[in-house]
Residue, then its C-alpha position, 0 to 999 in steps of 0.5 A: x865731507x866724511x873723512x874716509x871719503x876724504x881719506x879715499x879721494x886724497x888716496x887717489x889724488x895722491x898718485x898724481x900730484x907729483x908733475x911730469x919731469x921738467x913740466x914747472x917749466x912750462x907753467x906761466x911765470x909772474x913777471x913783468x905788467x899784466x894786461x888786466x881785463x875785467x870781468x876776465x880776469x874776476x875767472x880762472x888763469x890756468x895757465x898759471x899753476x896756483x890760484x886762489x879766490x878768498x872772502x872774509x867778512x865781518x857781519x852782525x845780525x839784528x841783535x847786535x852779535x858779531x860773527x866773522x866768515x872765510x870761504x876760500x877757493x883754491x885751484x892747484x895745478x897738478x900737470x900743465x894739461x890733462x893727458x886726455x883733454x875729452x875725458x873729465x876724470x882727466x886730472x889736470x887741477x885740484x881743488x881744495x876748499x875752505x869754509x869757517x865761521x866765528x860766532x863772537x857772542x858765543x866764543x866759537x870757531x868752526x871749520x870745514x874743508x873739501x878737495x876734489x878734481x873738476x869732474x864731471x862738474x864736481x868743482x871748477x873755475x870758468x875762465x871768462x868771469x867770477x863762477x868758482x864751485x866745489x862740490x856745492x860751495x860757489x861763488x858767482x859774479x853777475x854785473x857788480x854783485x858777487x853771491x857766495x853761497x856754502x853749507x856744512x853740515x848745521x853750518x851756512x852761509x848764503x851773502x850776496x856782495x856788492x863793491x862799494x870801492x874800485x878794486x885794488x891791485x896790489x903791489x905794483x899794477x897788480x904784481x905783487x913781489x914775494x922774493x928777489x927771484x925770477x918770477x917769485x911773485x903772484x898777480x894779485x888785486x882785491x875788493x876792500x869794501x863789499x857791502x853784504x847781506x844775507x844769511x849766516x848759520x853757526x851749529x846748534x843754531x835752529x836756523x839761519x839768521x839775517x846779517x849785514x856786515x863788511x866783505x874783504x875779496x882777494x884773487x891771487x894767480x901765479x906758479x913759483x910765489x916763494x923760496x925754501x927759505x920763507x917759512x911762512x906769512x902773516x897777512x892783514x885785512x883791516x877796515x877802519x871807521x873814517x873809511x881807510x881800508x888797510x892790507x898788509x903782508x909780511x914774509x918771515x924768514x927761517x933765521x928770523x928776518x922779514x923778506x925785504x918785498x913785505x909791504x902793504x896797501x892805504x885805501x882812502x875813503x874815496x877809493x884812492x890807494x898807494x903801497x906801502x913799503x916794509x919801510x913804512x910800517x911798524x907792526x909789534x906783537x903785544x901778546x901770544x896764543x898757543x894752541x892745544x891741538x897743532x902747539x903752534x904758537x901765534x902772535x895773539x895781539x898787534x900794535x900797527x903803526x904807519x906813520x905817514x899816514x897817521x895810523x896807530x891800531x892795537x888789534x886783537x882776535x875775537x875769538x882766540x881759536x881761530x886755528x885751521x888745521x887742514x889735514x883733509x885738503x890742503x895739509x897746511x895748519x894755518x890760523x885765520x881770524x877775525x879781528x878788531x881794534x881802535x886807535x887813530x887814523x889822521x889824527x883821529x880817534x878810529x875803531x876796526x875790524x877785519x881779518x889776520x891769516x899766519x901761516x908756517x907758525x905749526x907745521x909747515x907749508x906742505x900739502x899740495x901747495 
């Protein structure tokens, strides 16, 4: 999107995005058991004011380079229902979008972000399955496979998924505590292992190349996830060679503490999961980068250790400019990157690979969010 049609659109968007006195309340709530149902549940909860569907991926093509992707779809509540239902330009959501791909070979980093409203047909989420869309960026659930398709500019990526795992649902059945508040949760589940395929395109580049790799998918849905007090999470998705698959979220407070509701999800080969408490797991921070455009200063190497089971990872980024700084959609600086590592697993020796998001290290978490 060029930005003064960016600029424009925020402009417009920006009359609305304060709800009507007293409409948070009306919005659902997190708490207690959802009754999950799928494919239902793959699609849109607009009942529910925030809600996210997120892909990362780790892939190679036939040379042997490594690139790692995100493409992230976001629906934000503005209003619990549209003043004129019949009327597309009717405003109830925004939809903001993201898109990065990281080309290791090459030591780069591209980004590309979009926001809209849903119409007519410029973005939207059905309610009855995966069919997510932002002005040409999709995401599309037939059976069992998952088609995501994204172009900005000369870059591209066109992947079918295909789950090689049962989902996850995290924290408990699926609800996933951020503070000890009412409601301060989302419901939340995940795809750790999705088998992909297609075609990937980095700027410069003449034309797409094949790729094959490993996708990680989240969706999260809930209205009131954390308090004026957390600053910001760091997040890790990470697959290991003897077939572990490892989530971990850490809260961070202002004085400097770790929200007590962090904690994680083991993934076992054979798809088995169990939580993690913030108990059970050690993360230390090896080393630090500091970027030249936000002068955030992020955590830039981890050494992971869960004892109980065995496990003891350092990780690192492949590229280590992998900094969003998402002015046009969201106003939220955040760093999300693809990672590897080695260490062990049960005794023994493993290599790694995935992804690592922080937030609230530049800036804070603002926008529309």
């Amino acid at each position: 999107m060029r930005p003064l049609i960016a600029a424009l659109i925020i402009a417009v968007l920006s009359s609305f995005s304060c709800p009507e006195a007293g409409a948070q309340e009306t919005w659902k709530q997190a708490i207690g058991p959802w009754n999950w149902s799928f494919p239902r549940d793959h699609g849109a909860h607009p009942e529910f004011r925030t809600e996210w569907w997120y892909f990362t991926g780790n892939l190679r093509d036939a040379a042997g380079n490594r690139y790692g992707y995100q493409l992230t779809f976001f629906r934000q509540g503005v209003r619990p229902r549209a003043s004129n239902p019949g009327n597309p330009w009717s405003l109830r959501d925004l939809y903001p979008a993201h898109f990065a791909i990281t080309d290791a070979g090459a030591g780069t980093f591209h980004f590309a972000e979009q926001i809209t409203r849903s119409g007519p047909g410029l973005a939207g989420a059905e309610t009855g399955g995966m069919n997510v869309w932002n002005l040409g960026w999709s995401a599309h659930m037939a059976g069992e496979r998952i088609r995501i398709r994204a172009r900005h500019g000369e870059m591209e990526l066109s992947l079918d998924l295909k789950p090689r795992k049962p989902l996850v649902l995290q924290g408990d059945r699926g609800l996933s505590r951020k503070g000890p508040g009412r409601g301060q949760a989302s419901y939340y589940y995940s795809f750790t292992d999705l088998a992909t395929k297609g075609t990937i395109r980095t700027p410069g580049a003449e034309m797409p190349v094949p790729v094959e790799g490993v996708s990680w998918f989240d969706q999260e849905f809930s209205s009131n996830a954390l308090t004026k007090d957390q600053v910001g999470w760091d997040w890790f998705s990470i697959r290991l060679t003897d077939g572990r698959d490892l989530m971990l979220y850490f809260l961070r407070k202002k004085d400097g503490t770790v929200e007590k509701e962090s904690s994680g999800t083991l993934v076992e080969a054979d798809g088995r999961s169990r939580t993690l408490k913030l108990g059970e797991i050690g993360v230390e921070v090896l080393d630090t980068w500091t970027s030249p455009r936000s002068g955030g200063r992020y955590p830039g190497r981890w050494r992971i250790r869960i004892p109980a089971a065995g496990i003891d990872l350092e990780l690192m980024p492949l590229v280590a400019a992998q900094e969003l700084i998402t002015e046009g959609s969201t106003g939220v600086t955040y760093w999300e990157g693809a990672v590897d590592g080695k260490g062990s697993s049960a005794g023994s020796p493993v290599s790694c690979e995935g992804y690592v998001e922080m937030t609230g290290y530049a800036g804070s978490l603002g926008g529309i969010f």
